[in-house]
N, C-alpha and C positions, 0 to 999 in steps of 0.2 A: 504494500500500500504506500501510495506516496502524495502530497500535498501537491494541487494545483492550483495556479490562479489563472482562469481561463477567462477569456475575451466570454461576452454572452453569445455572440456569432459562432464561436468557436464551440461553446459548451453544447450549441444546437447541433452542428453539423458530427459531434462526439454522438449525442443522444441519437441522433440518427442512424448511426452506422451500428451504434451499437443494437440497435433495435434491429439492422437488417441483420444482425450477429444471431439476436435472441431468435428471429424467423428462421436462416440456416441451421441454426441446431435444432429446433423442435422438426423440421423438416428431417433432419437423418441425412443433410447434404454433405458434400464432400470433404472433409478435414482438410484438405491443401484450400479449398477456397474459405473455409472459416478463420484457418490461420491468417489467409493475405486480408483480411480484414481487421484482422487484430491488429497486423501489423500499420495497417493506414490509420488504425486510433492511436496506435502507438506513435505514431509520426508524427500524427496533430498534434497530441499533449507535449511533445518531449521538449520543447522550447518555453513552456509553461510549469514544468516539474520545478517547485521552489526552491528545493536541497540541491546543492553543487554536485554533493555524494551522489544521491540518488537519480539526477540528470545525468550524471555518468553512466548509471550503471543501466539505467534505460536506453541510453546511447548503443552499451556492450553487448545487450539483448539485442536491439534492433541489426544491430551490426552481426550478430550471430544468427538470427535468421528464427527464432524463435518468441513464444507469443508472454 
């Protein structure tokens, strides 16, 4: 868990994705495309993560390819 301070445009277009998140898994769709969605939330928040520490480590995740 980590502390964000996000744009309200920003926090929309998060809820949104994430929502198409929550529709791909109650669906039973395909883990590579649930992942590449994780990753596009992960990429909007990551310049918004408050902690220096934890903006890193967000970084090292996305840079690894996992959610």
């Amino acid at each position: 868990m980590v502390e964000l301070l996000l744009p309200v445009n920003i926090y929309w277009e998060v809820e949104d994705l994430l929502k198409k998140v929550d529709y791909l898994l109650s669906t039973h769709e395909d883990p590579v495309l649930i992942n590449e969605h994780y990753q596009k939330v992960l990429r909007k928040v990551a310049s918004y993560v408050v902690s220096e520490r934890d903006r890193l480590k967000l970084q090292d995740r996305l840079n690894a390819g996992s959610p």
